[in-house]
C-alpha positions, 0 to 999 in steps of 0.5 A: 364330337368329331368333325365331319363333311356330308358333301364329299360325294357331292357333284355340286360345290359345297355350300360356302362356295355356292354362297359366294358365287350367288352373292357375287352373281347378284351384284352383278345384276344389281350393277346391271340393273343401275344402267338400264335404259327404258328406251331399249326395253320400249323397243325390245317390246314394241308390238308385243300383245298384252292384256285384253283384245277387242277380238277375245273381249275386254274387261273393264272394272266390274264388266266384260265386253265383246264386240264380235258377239254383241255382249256386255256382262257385268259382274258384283262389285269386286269379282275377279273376272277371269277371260280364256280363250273357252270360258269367261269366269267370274270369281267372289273375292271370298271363294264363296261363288264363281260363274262360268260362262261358255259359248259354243257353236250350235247349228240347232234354231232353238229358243233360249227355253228349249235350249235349256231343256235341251240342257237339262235333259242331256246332262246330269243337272238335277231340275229339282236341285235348278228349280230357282232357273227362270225359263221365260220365252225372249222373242229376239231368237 
């Protein structure tokens, strides 16, 4: 079988050239890594926001808390609680079940009850497939 070379059109170098430079590129971060000092890092990232804010909610464990909007929700043990900046999501660890939850701007002065009328009727949820939803009046709105 005669011998022959698929790159010789190529624009890039040819595979053992490639090798070579990855290989000689990755013990320079190696070298690199061995003389890496904490304390630069620290400073480098000092101020940087990470994780949950007091402003956009807090999870902890099994619960979300949001101070601004007075609530505490708590999920089933082991679901993954997701925190955007439009929706709060609670995730079974099996993918079998989610909960979204949404809050939104309403001006309207309107009970939880006629709320979820309200909901009903302008959407496509079908209030016979619902039927197990609870309306019950709270006297707090």
């Amino acid at each position: 079988m005669p011998q022959t070379y698929h790159g010789i059109f190529a624009s890039h170098p040819s595979n053992d050239n490639r090798l070579k430079e990855i290989i000689k590129d990755a013990d320079n971060l190696n070298q690199n890594a061995r003389n890496f000092n904490s304390q630069d890092y620290l400073e480098v990232i000092e101020g940087m926001t990470y994780g949950d804010s007091e402003a956009a909610g807090v999870r902890r464990k099994d619960g979300f808390y949001h101070k601004d909007l007075n609530i505490r929700l708590i999920s089933p043990k082991n679901w993954e609680i997701i925190n955007t900046p439009n929706s709060l999501f609670f995730i079974a660890m099996d993918g079998e079940a989610s909960l979204q939850v949404s809050v939104s701007d309403q001006v309207r002065r309107e009970t939880p009850k006629e709320y979820l009328e309200r909901l009903v009727s302008e959407s496509c949820i079908n209030p016979k497939i619902y039927h197990w939803v609870a309306i019950r009046p709270f006297q707090h709105f």
